[in-house]
N, C-alpha and C positions, 0 to 999 in steps of 0.2 A: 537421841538424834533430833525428834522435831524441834526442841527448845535449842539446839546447835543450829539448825538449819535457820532459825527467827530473826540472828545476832546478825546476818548478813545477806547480800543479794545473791542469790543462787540461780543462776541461767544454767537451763536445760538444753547442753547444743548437740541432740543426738542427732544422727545422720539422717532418718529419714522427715526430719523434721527441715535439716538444714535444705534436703532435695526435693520438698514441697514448698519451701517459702519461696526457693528459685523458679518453682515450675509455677507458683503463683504468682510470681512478681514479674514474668515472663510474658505479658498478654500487652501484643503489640505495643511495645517499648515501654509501660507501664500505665497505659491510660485504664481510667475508671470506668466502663463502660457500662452504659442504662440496664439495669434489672429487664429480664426478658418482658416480663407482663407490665412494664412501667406503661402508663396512659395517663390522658390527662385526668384530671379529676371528672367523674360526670356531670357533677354541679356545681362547679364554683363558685362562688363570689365576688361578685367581679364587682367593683367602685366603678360606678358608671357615671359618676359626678368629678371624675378626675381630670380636667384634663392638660393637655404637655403645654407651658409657655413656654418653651426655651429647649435647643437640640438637645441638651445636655440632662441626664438624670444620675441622682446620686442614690443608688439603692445599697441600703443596709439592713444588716442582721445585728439585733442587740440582746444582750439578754440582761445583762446589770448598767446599762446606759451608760455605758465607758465608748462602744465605738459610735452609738447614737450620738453623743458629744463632738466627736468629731466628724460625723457624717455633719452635722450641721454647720460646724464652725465650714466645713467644707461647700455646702450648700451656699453658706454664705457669701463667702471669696469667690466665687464662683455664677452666682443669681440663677442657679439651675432647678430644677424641678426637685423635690425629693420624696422617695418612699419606702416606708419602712417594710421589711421582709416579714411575717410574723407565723409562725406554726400555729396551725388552725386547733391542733391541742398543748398547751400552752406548756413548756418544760417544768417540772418543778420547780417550786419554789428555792430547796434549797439544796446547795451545793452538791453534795455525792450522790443524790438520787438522780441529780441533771445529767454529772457526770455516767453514769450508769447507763442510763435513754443514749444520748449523745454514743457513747460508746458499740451499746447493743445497733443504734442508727449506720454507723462507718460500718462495722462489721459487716451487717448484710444488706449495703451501698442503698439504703433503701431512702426513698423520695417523699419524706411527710409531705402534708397535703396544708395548702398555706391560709394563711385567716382569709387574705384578701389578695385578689389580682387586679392588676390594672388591662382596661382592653386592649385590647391587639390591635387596633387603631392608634392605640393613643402609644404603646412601643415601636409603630412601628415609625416616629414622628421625629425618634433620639437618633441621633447618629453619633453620639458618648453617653457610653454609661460608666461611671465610678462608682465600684461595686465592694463596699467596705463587711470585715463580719471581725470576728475575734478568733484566735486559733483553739478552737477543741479537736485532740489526738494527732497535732500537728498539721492539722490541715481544718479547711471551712465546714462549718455545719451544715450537715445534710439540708436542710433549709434554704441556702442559698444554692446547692444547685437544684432543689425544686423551682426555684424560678430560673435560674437558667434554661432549664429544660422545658417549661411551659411556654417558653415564647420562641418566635424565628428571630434569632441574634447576630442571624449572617446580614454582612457587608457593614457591621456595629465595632465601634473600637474601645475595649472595656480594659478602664485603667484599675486594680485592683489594690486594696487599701487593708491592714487589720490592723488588729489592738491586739498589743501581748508586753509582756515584760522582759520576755527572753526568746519566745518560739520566733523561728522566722520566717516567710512569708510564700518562700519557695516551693515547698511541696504543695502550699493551697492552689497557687496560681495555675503550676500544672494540673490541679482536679477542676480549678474552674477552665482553661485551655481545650481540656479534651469532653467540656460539658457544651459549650458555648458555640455548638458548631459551626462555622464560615465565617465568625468573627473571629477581630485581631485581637486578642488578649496581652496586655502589656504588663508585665511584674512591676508593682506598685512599690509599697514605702512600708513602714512597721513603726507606728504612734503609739506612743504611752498614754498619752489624754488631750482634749480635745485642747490645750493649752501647749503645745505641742507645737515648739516654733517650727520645726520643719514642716508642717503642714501647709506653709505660706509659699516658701522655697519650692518646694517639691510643684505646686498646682501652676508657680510662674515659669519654672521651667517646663512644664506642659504646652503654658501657654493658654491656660485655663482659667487664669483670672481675669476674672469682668472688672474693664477699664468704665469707669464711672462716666459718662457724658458729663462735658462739663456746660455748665449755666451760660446764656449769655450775657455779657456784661452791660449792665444798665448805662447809657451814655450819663457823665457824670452832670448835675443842672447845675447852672449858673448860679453863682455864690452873691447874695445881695449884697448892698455894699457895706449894711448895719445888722446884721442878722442879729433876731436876737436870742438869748439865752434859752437853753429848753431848760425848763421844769427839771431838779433830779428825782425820776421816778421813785416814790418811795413804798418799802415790802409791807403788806398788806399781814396784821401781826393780832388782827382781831378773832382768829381760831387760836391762836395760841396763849397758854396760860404762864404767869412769870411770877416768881417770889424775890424779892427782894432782900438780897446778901451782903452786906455794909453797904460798898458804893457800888454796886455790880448787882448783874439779875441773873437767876437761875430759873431756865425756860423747865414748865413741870408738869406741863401736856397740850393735848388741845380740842375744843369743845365743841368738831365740828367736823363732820368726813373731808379733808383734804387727801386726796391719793399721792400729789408731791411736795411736801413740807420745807420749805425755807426760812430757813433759819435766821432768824436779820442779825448783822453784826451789834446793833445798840436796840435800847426800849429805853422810853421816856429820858431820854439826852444820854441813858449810861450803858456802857460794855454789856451786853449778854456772853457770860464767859464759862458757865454751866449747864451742861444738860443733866438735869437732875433724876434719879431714884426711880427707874420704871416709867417715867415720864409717859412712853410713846408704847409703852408694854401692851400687848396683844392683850392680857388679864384685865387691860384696867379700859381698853380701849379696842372696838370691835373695828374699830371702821378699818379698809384696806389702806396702806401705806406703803407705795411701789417705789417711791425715792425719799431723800432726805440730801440737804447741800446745809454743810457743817459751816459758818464762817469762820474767818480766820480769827476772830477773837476770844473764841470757846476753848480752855485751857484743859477743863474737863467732863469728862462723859462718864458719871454715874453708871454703879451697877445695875444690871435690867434694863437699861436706858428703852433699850430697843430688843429687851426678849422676845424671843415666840413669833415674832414678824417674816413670817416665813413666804409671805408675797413680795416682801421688798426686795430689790434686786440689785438699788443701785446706791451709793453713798460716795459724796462728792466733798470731799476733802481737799482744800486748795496746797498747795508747794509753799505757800507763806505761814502756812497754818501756824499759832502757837500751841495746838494739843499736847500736853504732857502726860496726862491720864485717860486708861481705858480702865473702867472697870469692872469686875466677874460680872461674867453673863451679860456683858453690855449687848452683842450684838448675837448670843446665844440662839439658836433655833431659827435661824434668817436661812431657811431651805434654798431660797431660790439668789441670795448672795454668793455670787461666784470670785467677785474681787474686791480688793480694798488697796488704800494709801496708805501705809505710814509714813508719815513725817518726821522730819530729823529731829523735832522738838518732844517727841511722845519718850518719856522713861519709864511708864509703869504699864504692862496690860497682865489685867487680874484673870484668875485662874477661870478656865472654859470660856474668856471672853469671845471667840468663836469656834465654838463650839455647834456645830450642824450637822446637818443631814444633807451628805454634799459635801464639796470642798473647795473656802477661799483660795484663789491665786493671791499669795501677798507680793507687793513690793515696797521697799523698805526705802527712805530718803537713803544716799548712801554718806549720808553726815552723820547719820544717827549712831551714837556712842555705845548705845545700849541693845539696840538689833539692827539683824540686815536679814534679805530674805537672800534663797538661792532656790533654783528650781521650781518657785512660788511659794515654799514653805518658809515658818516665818522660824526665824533662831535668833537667842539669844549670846550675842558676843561672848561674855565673861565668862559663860560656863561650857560653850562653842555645845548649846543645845538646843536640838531642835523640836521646838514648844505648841507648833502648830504643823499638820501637814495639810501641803496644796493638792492640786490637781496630779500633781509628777507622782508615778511610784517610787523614784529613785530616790533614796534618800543621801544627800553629798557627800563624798568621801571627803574623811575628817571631821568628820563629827562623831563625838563622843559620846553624845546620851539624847536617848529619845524622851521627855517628856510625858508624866502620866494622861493618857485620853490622846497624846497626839493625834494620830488617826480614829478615833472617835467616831463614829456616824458617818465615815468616811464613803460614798457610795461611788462613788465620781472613779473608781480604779478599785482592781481584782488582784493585783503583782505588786512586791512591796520588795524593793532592793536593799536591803540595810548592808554597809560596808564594815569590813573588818575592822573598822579603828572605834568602835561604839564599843561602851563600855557599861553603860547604864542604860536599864529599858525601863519607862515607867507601867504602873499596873494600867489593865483596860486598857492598852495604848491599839488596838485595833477593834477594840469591842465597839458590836452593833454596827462594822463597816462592812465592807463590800469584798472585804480581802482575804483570797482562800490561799493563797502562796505569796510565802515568804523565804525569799531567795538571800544566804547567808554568804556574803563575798568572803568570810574565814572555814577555819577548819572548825569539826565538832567540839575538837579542846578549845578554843578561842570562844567558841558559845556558850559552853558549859561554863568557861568564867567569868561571863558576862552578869553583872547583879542585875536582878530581875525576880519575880514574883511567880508564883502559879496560877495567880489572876491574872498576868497580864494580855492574855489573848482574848478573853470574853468570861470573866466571869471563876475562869478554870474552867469551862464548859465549851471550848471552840473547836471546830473540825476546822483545822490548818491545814497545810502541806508544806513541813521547814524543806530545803534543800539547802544542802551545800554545794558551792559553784564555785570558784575559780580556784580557789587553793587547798581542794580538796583531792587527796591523791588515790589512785586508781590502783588495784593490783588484780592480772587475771590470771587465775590458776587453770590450770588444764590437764586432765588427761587424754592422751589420745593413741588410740590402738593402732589406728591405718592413713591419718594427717587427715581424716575428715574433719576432725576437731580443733586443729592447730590451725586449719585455715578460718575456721570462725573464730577463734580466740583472737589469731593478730587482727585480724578485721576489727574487731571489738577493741582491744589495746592501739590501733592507729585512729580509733572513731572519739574516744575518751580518754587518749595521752596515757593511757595504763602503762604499767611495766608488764612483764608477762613472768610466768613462772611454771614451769613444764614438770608433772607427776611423773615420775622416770622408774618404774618397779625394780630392783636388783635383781628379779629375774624376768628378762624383759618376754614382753608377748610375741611369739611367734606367728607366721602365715598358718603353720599348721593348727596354732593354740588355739586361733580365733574362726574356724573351722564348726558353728554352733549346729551344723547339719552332722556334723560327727557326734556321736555319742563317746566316743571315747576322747572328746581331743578336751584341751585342760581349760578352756571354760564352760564348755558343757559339764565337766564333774564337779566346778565349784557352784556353778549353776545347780547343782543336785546335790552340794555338799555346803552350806554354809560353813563350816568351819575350814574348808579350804582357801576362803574370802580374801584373810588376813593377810592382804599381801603386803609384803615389806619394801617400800622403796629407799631408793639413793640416800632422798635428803626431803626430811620435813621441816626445814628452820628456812623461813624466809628474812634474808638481811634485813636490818631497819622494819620490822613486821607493824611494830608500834607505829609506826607516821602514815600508815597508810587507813584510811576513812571507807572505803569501800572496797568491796572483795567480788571478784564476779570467778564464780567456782565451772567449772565445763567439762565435760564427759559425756560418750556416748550412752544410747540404752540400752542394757543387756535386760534380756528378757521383762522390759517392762519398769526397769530400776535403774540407779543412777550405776555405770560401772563399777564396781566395789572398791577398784586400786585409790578412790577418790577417798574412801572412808578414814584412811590411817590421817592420813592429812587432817581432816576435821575433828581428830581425836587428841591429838598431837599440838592445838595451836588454840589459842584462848582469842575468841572473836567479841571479845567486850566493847562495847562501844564503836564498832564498825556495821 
């Protein structure tokens, strides 16, 4: 029985279970209310060097820098204050042991205690707060309502914000509503990454984006009647080193701390049309390097060109560009590159050319023959494969094959959407990222014949969580002696599109049968007779059994166990692969 019971999801919907979740779910209209002993901390921490420029604050809870990404991009649009939420004992490091804390935290509503507060002066200055976190157990982290609860939030209008791939945003809102007392709590929006165009939409219909002052304009001077010529300033090219390549120069480092390197279209009268071999490599070259502006002459970019450069942030690629070539590892290990250019003239980018810690937004010229990008991920046309991923979890429907390392070192997103038309997954293609669930838009046969490896998740060493999502079909079995159970079952078959399928015994239970205060009445004897157990119902063949992917089985508790009429069923019906 227990290796039957493995093959599928087994819900326990006994009665008195079902008449304590209502009688707990029942506490004025469902709000979360404060732990009796809750208080403030007696020593905080309070940032007393903080303080508000602007009514507006954007307070966030991050734990893998997915809604920190877009607390800022938010921050930004906006020129509001911001501060991070932080648990004063820090969640683990990794995945299932967070989940576990996080878990045992909802459980018993309890109020971790936070690294850092801001003063009570300086809250009480906001009159918005935009309050972002991620969804753990379908609702916000105990963590952010410890800050709700530390401060007075009434006559405050808190617009609310998370990060998720699929959960939605609704039941947080309501725990932060009934946290936040005399403030207006407004249900926010649900971002996938801080790249996330609705992010911009959402804050102008607010009304919360900061309109720029504009400059005044310099009255224009009067134009002499010979002016003459200015000097064409020319780029300053004595830090950088060049070898020379027939008629052409290939630039091959440079011999002197420049933080932002310009790249000149020519040297000594000829094209610089090479960035050569490691050139600008972190290995070969200490100094910081936060930008780099590619001219439009430069046709190619050597492998390593710009390895390991994990302080650079920005690469200025013009729309004229002639670049053809990227190659391996060119721009590999550049942590703090969030975007790039391709242009319509690039046909080659070699294998892990970015390759980080993090993840580029790409966009693609859309002349380019050979890729284009789509939700910031970069793909190649001919083989409609997606070879690099951005900031999006969502991977485009219609695409056929993920690329080995695509998501690689991916930290930037925790939800990863792959669509039913994929067909190929490359190995590592999420290893060393940030991704604990991968959300499958087919069924488990559609995955199972997907070609893929046993390394492709980390190694064969990854704690995932696959799910299957939209075409995945539901079937809910039940038995039930007195409809206590048939009302949770349909609940659960209207919540998850199930079909339902009702255990019907051919000798049905009576008022008097289910009598367990009688000793004599017929389940108190089978109660005392297991071999009276065996009950034989109607029908154990469920039509179409094979297309269904998940099985949610239901029955009361008789004495402590699952009703027994449930057993012939499990006996009877081969649960492989469900």
């Amino acid at each position: 029985m227990k290796n039957i019971f493995k093959t599928f999801i087994c819900v326990v919907l006994g009665v008195l279970l079902m008449l304590t979740a209502v009688a707990c779910n029942n506490n004025q209209g469902g709000e979360n209310p404060l732990p009796g002993n809750y208080s403030r901390p007696s020593n905080p921490n309070i940032n007393n060097e903080f303080t508000a420029t602007s009514n507006t604050l954007v307070a966030y809870f991050s734990k893998t820098n997915t809604t920190k990404g877009v607390a800022e991009t938010i921050q930004e649009l906006t020129d509001a204050d911001i501060f991070e939420i932080e648990r004063k004992e820090p969640y683990p490091n990794s995945y299932t042991p967070t989940t576990e804390v996080a878990k045992e935290e909802k459980d018993n509503n309890a109020r971790p205690e936070l690294a850092t507060y801001l003063p009570d002066e300086v809250i009480a200055q906001y009159d918005t707060i935009i309050l972002g976190f991620p969804i753990w157990w379908h609702t916000a982290p105990m963590a952010v309502l410890s800050f709700l609860n530390y401060y007075d939030v009434s006559g405050k209008t808190i617009y609310t914000f998370c990060t998720s791939g699929t959960s939605p945003i609704t039941e947080s809102t309501v725990d932060v509503r009934n946290n936040a007392i005399g403030a207006t709590v407004v249900e926010g929006r649900r971002f996938t990454g801080s790249n996330d165009s609705n992010i911009e939409s959402w804050l102008d219909g607010l009304g919360l984006i900061k309109t720029p002052e504009q400059p005044e304009v310099p009255e224009t001077p009067e134009t002499p009647e010979h002016p003459e010529t200015p000097e064409t300033p020319v780029e300053s090219t004595e830090s950088l080193t060049y070898e020379l390549n027939g008629n052409a120069y290939t630039v091959t480092g440079v011999t002197e701390n420049v933080d932002n390197i310009v790249i000149p279209a020519t040297y000594n009268g000829l094209a610089v049309t090479t960035i050569g071999e490691s050139a600008f490599a972190y290995s070969r070259h200490n100094e910081d390097i936060y930008s780099v502006t590619i001219p439009d002459s430069v046709t190619t970019i050597e492998r390593n060109a710009f390895y390991n450069r994990d302080e650079m942030t920005t690469v200025n690629i013009g729309q004229n560009s002639q670049l053809t070539t990227i190659g391996n590892n060119a721009f590999s290990g550049n942590h703090s590159l969030t975007s790039i250019y391709i242009p319509s003239t690039v046909m080659s980018i070699g294998d892990s050319a970015f390759n980080n810690d993090g993840a580029i937004n790409f966009t693609v010229a859309q002349a380019n023959s050979v890729y284009s990008s789509e939700n910031g991920h970069l793909i190649e046309r001919a083989t409609n494969t997606l070879i690099r991923g951005g900031q999006n979890g969502e991977v485009p429907s219609g695409i056929t094959a993920i690329a080995q390392a695509a998501f690689r070192n991916s930290t930037n997103i925790t939800e990863l959407v792959i669509p039913a038309s994929i067909t190929v997954i490359g190995n590592y293609f999420i290893a060393s990222s940030s991704i604990v669930t991968v959300n499958y838009m087919g069924t488990k046969e559609d995955w199972n014949a997907i070609t893929k490896s046993a390394s492709m998740w980390n190694y064969g060493n990854r704690d995932v969580e696959l799910i299957y999502k939209t075409q995945s079909k539901v079937l809910v079995v039940y038995f039930s002696a007195q409809n206590h159970t048939e009302i949770v079952a349909n609940y659960i078959a209207t919540a998850t599109g199930g079909e339902l399928f009702e255990l019907v015994p051919v000798n049905p239970y009576l008022s008097a049968d289910l009598n367990y205060t009688n000793q004599s009445s017929r389940v108190y004897q089978e109660y005392l007779n297991e071999s009276l157990r065996d009950t034989e119902l109607v029908s154990y063949t469920v039509e179409n059994w094979e297309t269904y992917d998940t099985v949610f089985i239901g029955y009361p508790i008789w004495w402590g166990i699952a009703a027994w009429p449930v057993n012939n069923f499990i006996k009877n019906n081969d649960f492989t692969f469900k």
